[in-house]
N, C-alpha and C positions, 0 to 999 in steps of 0.2 A: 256387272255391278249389282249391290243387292238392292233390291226394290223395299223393302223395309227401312233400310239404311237411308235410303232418298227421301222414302216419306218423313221420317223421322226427322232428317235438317229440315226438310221443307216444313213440317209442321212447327218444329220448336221457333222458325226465321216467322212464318208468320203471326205465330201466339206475340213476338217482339214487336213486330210491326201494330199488330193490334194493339197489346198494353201500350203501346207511346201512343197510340190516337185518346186511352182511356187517360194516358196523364195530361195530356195539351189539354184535353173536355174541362178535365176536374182544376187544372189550372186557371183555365179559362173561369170557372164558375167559380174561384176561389177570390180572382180579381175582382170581377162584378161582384161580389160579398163585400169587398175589400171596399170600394167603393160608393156602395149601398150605407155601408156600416159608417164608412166617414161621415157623411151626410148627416147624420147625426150624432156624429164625435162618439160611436161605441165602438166595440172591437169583437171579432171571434170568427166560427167558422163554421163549416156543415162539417159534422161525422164521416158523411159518405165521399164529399172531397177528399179529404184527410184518407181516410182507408182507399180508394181507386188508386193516388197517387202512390202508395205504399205498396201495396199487392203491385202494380204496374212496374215497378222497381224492382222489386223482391222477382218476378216473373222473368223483366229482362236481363236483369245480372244472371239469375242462373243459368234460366238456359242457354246467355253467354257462354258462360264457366261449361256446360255440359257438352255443348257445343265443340268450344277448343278442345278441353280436351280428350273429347273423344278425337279429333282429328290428329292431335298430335301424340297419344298415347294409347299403347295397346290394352286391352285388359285391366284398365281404372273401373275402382269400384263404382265411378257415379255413373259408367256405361253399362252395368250389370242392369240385366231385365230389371229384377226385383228390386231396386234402388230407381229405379226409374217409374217402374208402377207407385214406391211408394211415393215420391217426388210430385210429380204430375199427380194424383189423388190428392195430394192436399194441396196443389192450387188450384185443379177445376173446385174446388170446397171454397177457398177464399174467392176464385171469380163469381161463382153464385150468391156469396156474403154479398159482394160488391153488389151486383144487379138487384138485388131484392133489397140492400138497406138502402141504395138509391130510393130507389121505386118507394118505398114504405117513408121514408123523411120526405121525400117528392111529396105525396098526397098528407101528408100531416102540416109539412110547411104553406103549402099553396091550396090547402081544405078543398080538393078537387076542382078549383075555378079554373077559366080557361087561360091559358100563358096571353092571349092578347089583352086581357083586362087591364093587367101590368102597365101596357106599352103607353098611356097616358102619361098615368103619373108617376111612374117607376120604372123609363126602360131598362134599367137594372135588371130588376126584378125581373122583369119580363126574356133576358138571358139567361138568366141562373135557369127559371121558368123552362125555356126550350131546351137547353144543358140536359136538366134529367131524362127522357129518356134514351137519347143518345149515348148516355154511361151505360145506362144502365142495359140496352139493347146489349153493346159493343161488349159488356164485361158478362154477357149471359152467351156472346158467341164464342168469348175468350173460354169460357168455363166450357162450351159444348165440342169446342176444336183440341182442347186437352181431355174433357169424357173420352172424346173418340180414340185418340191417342193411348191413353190407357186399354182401351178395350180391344186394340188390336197388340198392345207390349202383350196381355193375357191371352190371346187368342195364340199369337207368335209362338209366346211360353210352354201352350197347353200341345202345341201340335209340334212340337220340336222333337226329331230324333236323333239318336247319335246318344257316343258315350260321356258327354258332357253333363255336368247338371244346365236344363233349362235356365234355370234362376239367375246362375252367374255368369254367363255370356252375355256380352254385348249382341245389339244387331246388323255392327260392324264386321262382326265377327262369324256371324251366324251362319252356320251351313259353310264353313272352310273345315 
């Protein structure tokens, strides 16, 4: 069996498992808002909910879809190396968005105070409060487990012989 192939599901299954821990967070923090906001009969949201829960979505459907079918079809373009570097390259870009517009709405909404302040008079607040850096950890590991991924599709790529083009193989495929 090829060892690339294996990393490959195992990495796409975990990037899944992770974006659902970033959407249950962002959901989470979206209810305490929810809640927060009733209180005084306003309404709205954070930015950075809103985008976690989207990118986390956009994350697990594909690599669903990349997933199957790679499994059930040979030689699809979304198994081709270079559709996969470009793929993965632009959501370790969106998981980085995530973690850093957390992290920057974090310290702008809660002006650096510490999340127990909250717990008086707004345990609300004091959820949303511990929520952020857990997104934002979780969506900067998401972004760092698909870097990696990319940089070993390019490494694959670059060290590939045979009368194939590199580019348009799968790692299903790779070295038959």
């Amino acid at each position: 069996m090829n060892l690339l192939w294996l990393y490959r599901v195992f990495t796409l299954v975990l990037v899944c498992i992770v974006s659902l821990v970033v959407i249950a967070l962002c959901a989470h923090t979206s209810t305490n808002l929810d809640k927060l906001l009733s209180a005084f009969e306003l309404s709205g949201s954070f930015p950075y909910t809103s985008l976690g829960i989207a990118v986390g979505a956009i994350t697990i459907v594909s690599n669903a879809l990349l997933i199957f079918l790679d499994f059930f079809f040979d030689n699809i373009f979304t198994s081709f190396i270079i559709f996969e570097i470009s793929w993965s390259s632009i959501l370790w870009i969106l998981w980085i968005s995530v973690g850093a517009t957390t992290l920057s709405e974090g310290k702008t909404i809660f002006k650096g105070e510490s999340c127990s302040d909250f717990d008086v008079i707004l345990p609300s607040a004091k959820n949303i409060c511990d929520d952020i850096h857990p997104i934002a950890i979780v969506g900067f590991v998401n972004a760092a487990l698909l870097f990696l991924y990319t940089a070993v599709l390019l490494f694959a790529a670059f060290t590939s012989s045979g009368s194939s083009s590199p580019w348009t193989t799968s790692l299903k495929n790779r070295g038959k």
